[in-house]
VEXTI-815438 format. One line per 8 residues: their letters; for each residue x, y negated, z negated of C-alpha. Coordinates in nm, 4 decimals, always signed. Layout:
a> X Y Z ~ ... $
//
This chain:
xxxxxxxx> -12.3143 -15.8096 +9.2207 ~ -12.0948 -15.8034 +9.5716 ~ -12.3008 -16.0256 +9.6934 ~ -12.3658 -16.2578 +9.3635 ~ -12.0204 -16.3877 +9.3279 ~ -11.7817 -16.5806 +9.4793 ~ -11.3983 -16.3439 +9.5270 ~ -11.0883 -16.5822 +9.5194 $
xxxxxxxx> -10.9218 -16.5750 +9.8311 ~ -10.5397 -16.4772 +9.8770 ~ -10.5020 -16.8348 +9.9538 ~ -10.6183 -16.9072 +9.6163 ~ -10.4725 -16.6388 +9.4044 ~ -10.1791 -16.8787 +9.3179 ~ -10.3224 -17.1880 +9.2098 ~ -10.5984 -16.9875 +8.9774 $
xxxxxxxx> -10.3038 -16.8242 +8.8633 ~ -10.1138 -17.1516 +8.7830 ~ -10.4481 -17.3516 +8.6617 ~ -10.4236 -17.0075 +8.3930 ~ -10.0847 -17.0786 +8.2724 ~ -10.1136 -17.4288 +8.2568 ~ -10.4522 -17.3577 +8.0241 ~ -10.2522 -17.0734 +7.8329 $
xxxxxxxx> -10.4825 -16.8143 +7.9643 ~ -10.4201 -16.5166 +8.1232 ~ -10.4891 -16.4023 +8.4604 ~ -10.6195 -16.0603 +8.5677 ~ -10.7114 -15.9581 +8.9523 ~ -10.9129 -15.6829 +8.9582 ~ -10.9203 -15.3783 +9.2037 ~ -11.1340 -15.0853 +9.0128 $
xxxxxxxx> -11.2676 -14.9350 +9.3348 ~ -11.1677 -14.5977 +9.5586 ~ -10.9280 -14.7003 +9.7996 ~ -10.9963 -14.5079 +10.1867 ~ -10.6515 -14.4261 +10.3895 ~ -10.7115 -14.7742 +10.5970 ~ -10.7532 -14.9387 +10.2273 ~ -10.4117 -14.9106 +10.1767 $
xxxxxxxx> -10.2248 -15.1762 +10.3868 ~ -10.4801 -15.4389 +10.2408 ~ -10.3857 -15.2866 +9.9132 ~ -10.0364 -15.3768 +9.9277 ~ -10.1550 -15.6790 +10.0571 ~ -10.2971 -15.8267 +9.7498 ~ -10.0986 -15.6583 +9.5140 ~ -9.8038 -15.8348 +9.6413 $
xxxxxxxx> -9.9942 -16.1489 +9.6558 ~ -10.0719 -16.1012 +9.3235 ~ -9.6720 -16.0426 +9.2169 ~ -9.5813 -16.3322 +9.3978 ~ -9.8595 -16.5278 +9.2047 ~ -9.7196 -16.4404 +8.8539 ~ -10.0843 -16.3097 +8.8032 ~ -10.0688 -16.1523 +8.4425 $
xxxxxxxx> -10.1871 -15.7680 +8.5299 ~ -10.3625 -15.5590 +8.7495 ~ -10.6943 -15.4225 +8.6516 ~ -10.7049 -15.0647 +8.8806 ~ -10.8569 -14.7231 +8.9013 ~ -10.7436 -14.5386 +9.2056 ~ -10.3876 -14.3776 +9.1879 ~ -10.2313 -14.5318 +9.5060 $
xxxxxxxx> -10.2945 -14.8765 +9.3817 ~ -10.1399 -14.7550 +9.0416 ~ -9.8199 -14.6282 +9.1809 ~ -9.7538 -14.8986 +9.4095 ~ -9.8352 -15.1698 +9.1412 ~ -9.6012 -14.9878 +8.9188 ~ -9.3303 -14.9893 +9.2167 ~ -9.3235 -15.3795 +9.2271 $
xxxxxxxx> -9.3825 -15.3850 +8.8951 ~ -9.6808 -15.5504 +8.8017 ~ -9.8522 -15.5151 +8.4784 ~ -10.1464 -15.2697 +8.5290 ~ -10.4795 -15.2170 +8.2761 ~ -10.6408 -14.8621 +8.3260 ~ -11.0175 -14.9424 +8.4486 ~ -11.2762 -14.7892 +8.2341 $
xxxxxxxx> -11.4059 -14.6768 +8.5814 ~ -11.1063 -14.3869 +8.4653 ~ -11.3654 -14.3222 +8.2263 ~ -11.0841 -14.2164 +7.9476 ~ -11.2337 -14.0747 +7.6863 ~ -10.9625 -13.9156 +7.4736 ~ -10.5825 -13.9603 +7.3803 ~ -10.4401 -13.7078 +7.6179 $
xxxxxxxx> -10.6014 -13.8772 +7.9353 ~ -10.4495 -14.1638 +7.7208 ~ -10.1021 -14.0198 +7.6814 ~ -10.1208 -13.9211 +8.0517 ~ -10.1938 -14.3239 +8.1643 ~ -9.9800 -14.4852 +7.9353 ~ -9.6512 -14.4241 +8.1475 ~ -9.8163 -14.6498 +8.3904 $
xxxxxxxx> -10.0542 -14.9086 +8.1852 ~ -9.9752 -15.1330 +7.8915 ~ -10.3361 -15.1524 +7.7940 ~ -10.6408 -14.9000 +7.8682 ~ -11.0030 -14.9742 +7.8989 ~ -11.2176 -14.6623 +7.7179 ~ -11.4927 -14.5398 +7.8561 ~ -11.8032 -14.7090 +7.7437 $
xxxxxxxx> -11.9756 -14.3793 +7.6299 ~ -11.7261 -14.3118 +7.3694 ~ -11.8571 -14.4260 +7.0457 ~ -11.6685 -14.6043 +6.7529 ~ -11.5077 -14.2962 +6.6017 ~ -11.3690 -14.1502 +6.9042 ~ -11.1911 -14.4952 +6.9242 ~ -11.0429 -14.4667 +6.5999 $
xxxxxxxx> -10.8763 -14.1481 +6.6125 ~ -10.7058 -14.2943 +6.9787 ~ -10.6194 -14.5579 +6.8215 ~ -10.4952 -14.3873 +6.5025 ~ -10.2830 -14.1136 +6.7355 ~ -10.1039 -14.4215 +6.9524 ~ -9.9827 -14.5934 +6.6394 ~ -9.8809 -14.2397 +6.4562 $
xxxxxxxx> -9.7275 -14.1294 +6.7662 ~ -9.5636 -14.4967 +6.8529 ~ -9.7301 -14.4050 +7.2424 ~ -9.5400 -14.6965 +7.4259 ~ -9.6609 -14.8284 +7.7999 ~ -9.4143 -14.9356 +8.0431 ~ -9.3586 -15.2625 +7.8570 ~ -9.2455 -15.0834 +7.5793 $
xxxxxxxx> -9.5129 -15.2449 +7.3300 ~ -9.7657 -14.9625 +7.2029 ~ -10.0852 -14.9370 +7.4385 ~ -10.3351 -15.1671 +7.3724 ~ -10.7210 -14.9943 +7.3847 ~ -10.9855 -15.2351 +7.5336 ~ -11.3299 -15.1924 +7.4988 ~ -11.6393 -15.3700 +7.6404 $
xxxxxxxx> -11.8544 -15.5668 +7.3767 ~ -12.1020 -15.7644 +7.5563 ~ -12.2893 -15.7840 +7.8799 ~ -12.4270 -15.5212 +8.1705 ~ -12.4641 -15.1705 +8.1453 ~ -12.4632 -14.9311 +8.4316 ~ -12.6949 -14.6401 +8.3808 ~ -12.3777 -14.4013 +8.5567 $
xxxxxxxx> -12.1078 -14.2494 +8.3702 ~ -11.8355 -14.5658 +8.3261 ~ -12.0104 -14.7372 +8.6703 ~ -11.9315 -14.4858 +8.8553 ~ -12.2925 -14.5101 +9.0231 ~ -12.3198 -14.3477 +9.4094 ~ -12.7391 -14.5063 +9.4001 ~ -12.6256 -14.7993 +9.6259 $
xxxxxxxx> -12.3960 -14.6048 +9.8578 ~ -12.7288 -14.3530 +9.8846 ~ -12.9838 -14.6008 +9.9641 ~ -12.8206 -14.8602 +10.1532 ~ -12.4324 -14.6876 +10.2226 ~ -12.2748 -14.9830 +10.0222 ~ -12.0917 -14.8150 +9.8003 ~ -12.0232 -14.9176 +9.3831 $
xxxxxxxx> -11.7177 -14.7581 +9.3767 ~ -11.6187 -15.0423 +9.6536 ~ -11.7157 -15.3355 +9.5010 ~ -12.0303 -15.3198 +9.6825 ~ -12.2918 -15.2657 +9.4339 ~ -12.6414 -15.3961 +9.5212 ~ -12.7922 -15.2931 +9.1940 ~ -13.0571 -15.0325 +9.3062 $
xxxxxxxx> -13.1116 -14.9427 +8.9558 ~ -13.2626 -15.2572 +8.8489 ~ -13.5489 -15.2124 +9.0418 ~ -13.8865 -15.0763 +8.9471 ~ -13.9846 -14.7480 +9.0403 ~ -14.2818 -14.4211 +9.0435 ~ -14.3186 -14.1289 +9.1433 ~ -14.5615 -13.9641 +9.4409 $
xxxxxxxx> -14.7229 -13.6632 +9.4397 ~ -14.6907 -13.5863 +9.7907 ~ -14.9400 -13.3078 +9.8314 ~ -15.2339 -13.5498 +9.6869 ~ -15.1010 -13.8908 +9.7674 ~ -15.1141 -13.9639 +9.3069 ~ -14.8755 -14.2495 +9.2148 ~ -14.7443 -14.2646 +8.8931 $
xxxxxxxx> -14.5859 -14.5460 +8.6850 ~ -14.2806 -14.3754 +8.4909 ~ -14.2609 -14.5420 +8.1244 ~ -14.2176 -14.9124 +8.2043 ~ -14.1276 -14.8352 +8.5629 ~ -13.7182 -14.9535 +8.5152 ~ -13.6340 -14.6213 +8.4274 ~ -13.2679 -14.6859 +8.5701 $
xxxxxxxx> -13.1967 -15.0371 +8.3921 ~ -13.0610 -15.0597 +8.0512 ~ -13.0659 -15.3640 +7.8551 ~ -12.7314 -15.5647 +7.8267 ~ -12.4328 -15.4383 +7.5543 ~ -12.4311 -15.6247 +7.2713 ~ -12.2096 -15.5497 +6.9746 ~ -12.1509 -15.8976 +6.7807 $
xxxxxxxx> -12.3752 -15.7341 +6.4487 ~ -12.1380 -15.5034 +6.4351 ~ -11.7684 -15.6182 +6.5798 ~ -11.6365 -15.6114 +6.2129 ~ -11.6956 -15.2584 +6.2123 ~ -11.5134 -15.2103 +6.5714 ~ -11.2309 -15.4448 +6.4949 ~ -11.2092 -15.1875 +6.1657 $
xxxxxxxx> -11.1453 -14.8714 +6.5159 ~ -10.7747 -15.0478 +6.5676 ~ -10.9222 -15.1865 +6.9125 ~ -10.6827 -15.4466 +7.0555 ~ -10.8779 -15.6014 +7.3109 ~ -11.2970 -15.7432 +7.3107 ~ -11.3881 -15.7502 +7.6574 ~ -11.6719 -15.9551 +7.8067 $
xxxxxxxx> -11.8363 -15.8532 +8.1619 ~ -11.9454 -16.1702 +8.3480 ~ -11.8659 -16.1019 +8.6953 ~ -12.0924 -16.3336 +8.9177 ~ -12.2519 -16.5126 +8.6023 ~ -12.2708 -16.9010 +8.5888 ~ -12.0184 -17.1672 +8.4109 ~ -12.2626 -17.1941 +8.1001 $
xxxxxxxx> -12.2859 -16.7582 +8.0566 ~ -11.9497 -16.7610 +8.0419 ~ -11.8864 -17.0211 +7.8254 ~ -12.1692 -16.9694 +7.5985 ~ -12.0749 -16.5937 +7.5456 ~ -11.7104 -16.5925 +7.4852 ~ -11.7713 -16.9288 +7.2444 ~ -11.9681 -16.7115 +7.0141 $
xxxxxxxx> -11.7599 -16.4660 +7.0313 ~ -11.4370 -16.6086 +6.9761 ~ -11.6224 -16.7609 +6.6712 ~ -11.7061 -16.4545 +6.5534 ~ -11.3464 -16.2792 +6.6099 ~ -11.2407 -16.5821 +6.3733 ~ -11.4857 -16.5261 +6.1508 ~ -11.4009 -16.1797 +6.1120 $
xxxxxxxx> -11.0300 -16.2615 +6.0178 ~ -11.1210 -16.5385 +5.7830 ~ -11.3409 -16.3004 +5.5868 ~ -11.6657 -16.5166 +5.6638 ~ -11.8362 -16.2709 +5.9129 ~ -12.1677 -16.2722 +5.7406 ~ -12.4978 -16.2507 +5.8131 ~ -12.6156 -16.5895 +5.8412 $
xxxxxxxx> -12.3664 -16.6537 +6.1112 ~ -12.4369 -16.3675 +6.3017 ~ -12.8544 -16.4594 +6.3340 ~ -12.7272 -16.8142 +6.4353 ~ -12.5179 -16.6512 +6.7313 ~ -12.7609 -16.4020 +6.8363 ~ -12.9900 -16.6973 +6.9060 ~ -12.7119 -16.8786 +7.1109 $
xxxxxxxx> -12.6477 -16.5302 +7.3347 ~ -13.0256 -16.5094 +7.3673 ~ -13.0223 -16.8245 +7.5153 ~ -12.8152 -16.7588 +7.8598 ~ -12.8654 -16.4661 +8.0920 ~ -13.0056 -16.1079 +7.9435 ~ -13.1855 -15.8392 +8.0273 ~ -13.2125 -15.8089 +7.6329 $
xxxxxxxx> -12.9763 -15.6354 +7.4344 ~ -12.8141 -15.2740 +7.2588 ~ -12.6004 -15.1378 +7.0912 ~ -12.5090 -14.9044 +7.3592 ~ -12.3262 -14.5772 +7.3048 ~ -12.0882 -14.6828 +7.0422 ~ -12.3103 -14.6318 +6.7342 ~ -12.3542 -14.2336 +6.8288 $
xxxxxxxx> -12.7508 -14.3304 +6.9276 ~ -12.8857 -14.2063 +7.1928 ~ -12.8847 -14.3507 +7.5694 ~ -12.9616 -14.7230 +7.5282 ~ -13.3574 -14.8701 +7.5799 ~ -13.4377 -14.9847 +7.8985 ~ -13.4988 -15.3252 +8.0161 ~ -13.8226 -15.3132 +8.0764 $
xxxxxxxx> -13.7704 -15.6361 +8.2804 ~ -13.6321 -15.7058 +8.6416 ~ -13.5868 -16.0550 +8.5559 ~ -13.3635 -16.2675 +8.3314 ~ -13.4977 -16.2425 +7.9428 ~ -13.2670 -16.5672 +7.8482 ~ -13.4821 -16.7683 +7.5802 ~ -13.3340 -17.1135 +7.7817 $
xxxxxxxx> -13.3890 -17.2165 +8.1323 ~ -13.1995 -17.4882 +8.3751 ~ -13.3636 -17.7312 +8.5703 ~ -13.1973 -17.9385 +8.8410 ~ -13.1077 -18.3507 +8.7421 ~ -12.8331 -18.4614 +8.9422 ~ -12.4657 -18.5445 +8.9117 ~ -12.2138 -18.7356 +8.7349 $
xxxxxxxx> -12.1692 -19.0452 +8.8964 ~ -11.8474 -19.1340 +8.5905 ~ -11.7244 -19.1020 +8.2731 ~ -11.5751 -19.3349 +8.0310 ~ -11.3424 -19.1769 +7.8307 ~ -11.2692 -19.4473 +7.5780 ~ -11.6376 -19.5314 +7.5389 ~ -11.7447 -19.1681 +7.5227 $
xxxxxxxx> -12.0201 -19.2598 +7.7773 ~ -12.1562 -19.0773 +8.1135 ~ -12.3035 -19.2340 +8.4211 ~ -12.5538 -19.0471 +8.5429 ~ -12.7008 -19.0419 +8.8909 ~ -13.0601 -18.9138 +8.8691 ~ -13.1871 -18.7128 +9.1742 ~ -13.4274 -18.4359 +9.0281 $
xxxxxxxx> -13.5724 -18.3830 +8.6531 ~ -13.5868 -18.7063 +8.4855 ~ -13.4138 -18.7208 +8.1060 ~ -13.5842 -18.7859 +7.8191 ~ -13.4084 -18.9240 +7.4840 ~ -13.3874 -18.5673 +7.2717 ~ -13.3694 -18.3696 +7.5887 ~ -13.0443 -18.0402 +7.5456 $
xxxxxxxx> -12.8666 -18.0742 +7.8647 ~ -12.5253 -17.9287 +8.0168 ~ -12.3050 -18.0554 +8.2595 ~ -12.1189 -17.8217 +8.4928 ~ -11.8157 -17.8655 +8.7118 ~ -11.5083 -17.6980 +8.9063 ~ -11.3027 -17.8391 +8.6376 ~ -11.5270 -17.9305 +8.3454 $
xxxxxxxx> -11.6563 -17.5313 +8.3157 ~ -11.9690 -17.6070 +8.1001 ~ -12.0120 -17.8097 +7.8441 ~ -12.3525 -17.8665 +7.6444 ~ -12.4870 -18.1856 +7.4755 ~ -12.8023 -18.3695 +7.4020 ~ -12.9571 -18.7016 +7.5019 ~ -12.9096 -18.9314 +7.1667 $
xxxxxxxx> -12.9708 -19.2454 +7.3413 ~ -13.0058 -19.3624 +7.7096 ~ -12.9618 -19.6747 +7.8824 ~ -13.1005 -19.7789 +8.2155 ~ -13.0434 -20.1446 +8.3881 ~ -12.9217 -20.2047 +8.0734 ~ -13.2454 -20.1581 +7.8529 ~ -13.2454 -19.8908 +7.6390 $
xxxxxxxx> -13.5081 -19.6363 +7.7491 ~ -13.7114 -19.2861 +7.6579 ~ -13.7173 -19.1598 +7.9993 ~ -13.4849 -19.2205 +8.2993 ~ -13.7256 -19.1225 +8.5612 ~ -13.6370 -19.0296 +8.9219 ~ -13.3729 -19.1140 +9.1964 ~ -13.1859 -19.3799 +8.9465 $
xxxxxxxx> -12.8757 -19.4352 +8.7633 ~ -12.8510 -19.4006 +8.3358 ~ -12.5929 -19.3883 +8.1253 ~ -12.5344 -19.1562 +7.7966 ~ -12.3249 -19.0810 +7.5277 ~ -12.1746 -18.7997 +7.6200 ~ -11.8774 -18.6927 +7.3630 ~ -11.6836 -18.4193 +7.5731 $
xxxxxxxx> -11.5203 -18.5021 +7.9167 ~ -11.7492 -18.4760 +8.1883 ~ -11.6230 -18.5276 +8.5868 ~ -11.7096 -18.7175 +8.8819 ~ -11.9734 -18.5218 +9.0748 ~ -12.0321 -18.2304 +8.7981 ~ -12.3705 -18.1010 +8.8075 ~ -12.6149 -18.1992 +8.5241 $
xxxxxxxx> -12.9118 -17.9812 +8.4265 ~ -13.1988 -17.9602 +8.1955 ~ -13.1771 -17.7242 +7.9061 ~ -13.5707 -17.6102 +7.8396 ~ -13.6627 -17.3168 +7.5962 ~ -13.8804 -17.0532 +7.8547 ~ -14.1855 -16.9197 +7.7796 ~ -14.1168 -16.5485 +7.8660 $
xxx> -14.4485 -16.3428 +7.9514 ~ -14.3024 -16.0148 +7.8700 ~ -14.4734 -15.6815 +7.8016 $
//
């Protein structure tokens, strides 16, 4: 993951903060890793970069960053690399956070009674608002207690607990008898790699716990994850307060979260099983691929039509496709009709120009891709 994703520089810390305000979203800089004695200038550093920034809150685990964000007084969120796991550690980091992210081995009825004891006990955080418990509800798992994984820092001395993570665990592995020179597969060989958390068929049931906050990992994951994921869940949040969480709907959505980046899913700790199943799987089990077309050449926003400049893939009419930009984020549509030299066509073919109707906003220059279903050759 350190080396999968792109970190905002302090440069940019204030205009992603400002682009988040001006979207009425929130903004949260994250610094859940160990800090070293010659960490802590740099610290102080960013967390005053981050004051000066308006960013909402601080997501932290070690101490020192907690006590100096707390001196400048910055909103702080207890990391679930804290790995909390009852109300007292709860008690004990709610005079310095407003919200707390449990550890993700607790299960659904250890979240209840901490959130039952903060609301009988009226346990305020520094904002003086009762603590707000977050949980995870979707996306990796780390085989470690909470993260806290030392397999990278072992094998290569780049260190998890630094942000540094080169995801050792994913990879397959046997064991050697040394005396004889026998190899042996173990299971499926990923013996380290869990599938992904997924707890939409059941986020009634933890909204029922008093939870306050769903969150969604996604570090390092692409425009259309991102949106995909937190579309169906938001839909499903909704759903759940409109009293229309059913069924139906939930088979619909586990098809769309199928269809971007997995290593398949589980219900992780939560429902008291036991640890989750392995992937099985190095590589991505996501039931829909991208391929490559080329770039938005402009949009019309009164005619609801895209000009397309086509450098890869060609389109055909009927083909899913999704558009991806700085700006635009990612938005998905289909081609319903396609017009080239202006002749209507079936195909575009290559290194030519087309135009489509295209009913959300697209950008100049956005990236436009394929949307195929894969054929997945898994055992």
């Amino acid at each position: 993951r350190a080396r999968a994703s792109h970190n905002f520089t302090l440069e940019e810390l204030k205009e992603v903060a400002q682009t988040c305000r001006e979207h009425g979203v929130r903004s949260y800089l994250t610094m859940n890793t160990l800090l070293y004695q010659h960490d802590l200038v740099l610290m102080r550093n960013i967390l005053d970069a981050a004051k000066a920034a308006n960013v909402s809150a601080i997501i932290i685990q070690d101490i020192a960053a907690i006590q100096y964000a707390r001196s400048i007084g910055l909103s702080i969120h207890a990391s679930t690399q804290l790995s909390i796991s009852n109300y007292e550690a709860v008690k004990f980091y709610a005079q310095f956070a407003d919200t707390i992210v449990l550890a993700r081995e607790v299960d659904m009825e250890m979240m209840r009674e901490i959130c039952v004891s903060i609301k009988k006990d009226r346990l305020k955080g520094p904002a003086g608002e009762l603590v707000r418990i977050e949980v995870f509800v979707h996306g990796a798992l780390c085989i470690a207690q909470s993260g806290r994984c030392q397999m990278s820092l072992i094998t290569t001395n780049t260190s998890a607990q630094r942000g540094a993570c080169l995801q050792e665990c994913r990879k397959k592995y046997k064991i050697t008898d040394e005396e004889t020179g026998t190899e042996m597969i173990v299971e499926n060989g990923y013996v380290l790699s869990p599938t992904d958390l997924c707890c939409l068929s059941f986020l009634d049931k933890l909204a029922e716990t008093g939870v306050a906050v769903f969150k969604i990992e996604g570090r390092g994951k692409t425009a259309d994850y991102v949106s995909k994921v937190v579309q169906v869940y938001r839909e499903a949040r909704d759903a759940i307060k409109e009293g229309t969480f059913v069924q139906e709907k939930i088979e619909v959505w586990m098809e769309e979260l199928k269809s971007v980046y997995n290593r398949g899913f589980s219900d992780g700790y939560y429902l008291g099983r036991k640890l989750p199943e392995w992937s099985g799987y190095y590589r991505n089990k996501a039931t829909d691929e991208k391929f490559y077309v080329g770039e938005v050449k402009h949009y019309f926003p009164k005619l609801k039509v895209a000009e397309l400049n086509i450098l890869a893939h060609e389109l055909k009419k009927g083909d899913r496709v999704v558009v991806m930009g700085k700006t635009t984020g990612a938005v998905f549509g289909s081609v319903e009709n396609m017009i080239k030299d202006e002749v209507t066509v079936e195909s575009s073919g290559k290194q030519c120009f087309v135009t489509i109707p295209f009913s959300e906003t697209v950008r100049e220059h956005d990236k436009v891709y394929l949307v195929k279903t894969r054929t997945l050759n898994v055992l």
